[in-house]
Every structure is written in C-alpha cells, then in structure tokens.
Kinemage of the C-alpha trace (Angstrom):
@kinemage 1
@onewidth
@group {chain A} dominant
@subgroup {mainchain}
@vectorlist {calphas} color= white
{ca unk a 1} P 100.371 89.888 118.633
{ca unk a 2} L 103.267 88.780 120.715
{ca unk a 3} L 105.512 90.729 122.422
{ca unk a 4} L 108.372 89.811 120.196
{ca unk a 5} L 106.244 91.507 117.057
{ca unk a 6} L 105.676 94.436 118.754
{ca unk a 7} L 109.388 94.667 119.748
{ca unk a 8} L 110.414 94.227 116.307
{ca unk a 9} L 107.845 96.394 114.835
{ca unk a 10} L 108.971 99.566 116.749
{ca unk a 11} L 112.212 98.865 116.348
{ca unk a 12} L 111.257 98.996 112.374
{ca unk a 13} L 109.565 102.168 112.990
{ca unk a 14} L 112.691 103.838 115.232
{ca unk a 15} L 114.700 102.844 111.960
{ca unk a 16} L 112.554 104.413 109.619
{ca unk a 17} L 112.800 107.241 111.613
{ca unk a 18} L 116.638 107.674 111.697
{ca unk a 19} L 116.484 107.011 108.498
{ca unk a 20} L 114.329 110.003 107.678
{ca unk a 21} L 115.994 112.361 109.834
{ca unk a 22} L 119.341 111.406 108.330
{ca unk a 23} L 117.968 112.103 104.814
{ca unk a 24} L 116.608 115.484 106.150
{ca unk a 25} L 119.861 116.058 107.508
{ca unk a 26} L 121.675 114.836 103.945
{ca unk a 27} L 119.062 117.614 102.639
{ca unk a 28} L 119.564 120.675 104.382
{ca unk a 29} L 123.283 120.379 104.587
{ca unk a 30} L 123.344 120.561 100.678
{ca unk a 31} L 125.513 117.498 100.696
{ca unk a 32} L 126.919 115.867 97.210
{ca unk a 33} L 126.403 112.411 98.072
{ca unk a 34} L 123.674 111.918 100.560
{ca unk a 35} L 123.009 108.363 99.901
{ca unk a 36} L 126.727 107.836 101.053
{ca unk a 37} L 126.395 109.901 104.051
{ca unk a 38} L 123.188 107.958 105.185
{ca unk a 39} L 124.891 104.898 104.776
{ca unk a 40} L 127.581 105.981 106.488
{ca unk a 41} L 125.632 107.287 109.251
{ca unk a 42} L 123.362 104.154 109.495
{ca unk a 43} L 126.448 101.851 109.725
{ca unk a 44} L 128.027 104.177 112.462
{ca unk a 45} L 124.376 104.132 114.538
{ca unk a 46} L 124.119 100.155 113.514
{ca unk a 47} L 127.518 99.931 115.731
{ca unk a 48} L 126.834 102.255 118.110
{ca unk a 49} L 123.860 100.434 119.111
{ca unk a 50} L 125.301 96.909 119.117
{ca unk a 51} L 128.058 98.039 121.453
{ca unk a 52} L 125.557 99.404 123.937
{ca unk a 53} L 123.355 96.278 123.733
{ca unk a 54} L 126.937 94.496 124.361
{ca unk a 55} L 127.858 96.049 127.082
{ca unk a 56} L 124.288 96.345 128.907
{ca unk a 57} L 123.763 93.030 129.117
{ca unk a 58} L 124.262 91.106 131.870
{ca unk a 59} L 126.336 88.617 132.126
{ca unk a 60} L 125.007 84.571 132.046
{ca unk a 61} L 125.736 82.761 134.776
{ca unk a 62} L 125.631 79.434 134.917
{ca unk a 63} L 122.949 77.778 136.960
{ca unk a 64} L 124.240 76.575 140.491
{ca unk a 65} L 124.421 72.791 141.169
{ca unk a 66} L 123.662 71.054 144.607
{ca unk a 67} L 127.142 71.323 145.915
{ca unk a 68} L 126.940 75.254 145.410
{ca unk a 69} L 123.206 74.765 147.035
{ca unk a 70} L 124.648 72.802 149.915
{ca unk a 71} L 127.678 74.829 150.768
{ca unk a 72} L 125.889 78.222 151.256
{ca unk a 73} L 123.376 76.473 154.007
C-alpha cells in the first residue's frame, strides 16, 4: 500500500473513533438529541482541524529564478 492509503486509512480510523467517543459522551450525559449533538460536535472538530492544518502549513514559495540565483553569489 502507499503511503497516501495508509494516511487516509488512519485518518478513517481516528474518525471512527471521535465518533464513538462522542456517542459515548451523547450516552452518559442522558442527552435528548444525541444525533444532533454528534453532529454538532463533528462539524465543530471538522473546523477545528481545518484551521490547524491552515495555519500549520507553510507557506509556498515560489521557486527562485537565475537572477535571484545570480544576485546572492
């Protein structure tokens, strides 16, 4: 497998996860709706994950042509 499957894959399995302790959670609270609070809680850990992937990566920069090359020597 490539490492793009297996990245994938555990990210599946980290989902199912948080999904399962959020149901738990939904459980023992003795909630009403707990479909709406795992939604809920998914969509709010959905964006809190995108903004950290957002603002960890680095930013692109744009390869360097000759001129750039030939100033710095």
């Amino acid at each position: 497998m490539s490492k793009k499957t297996i990245k994938c894959l555990a990210w599946f399995v980290v989902g199912q996860i948080s999904q399962i302790v959020l149901a738990l959670v939904a459980n023992v609270s003795y909630m009403n709706r707990p479909i709406l609070f795992c939604a809920a809680a998914g969509f709010l850990v959905t964006v809190a994950i995108c903004a950290g992937a957002k603002l960890a990566a680095p930013e692109k920069k744009e390869p360097a042509g000759y001129l750039e090359f030939a100033r710095e020597k």
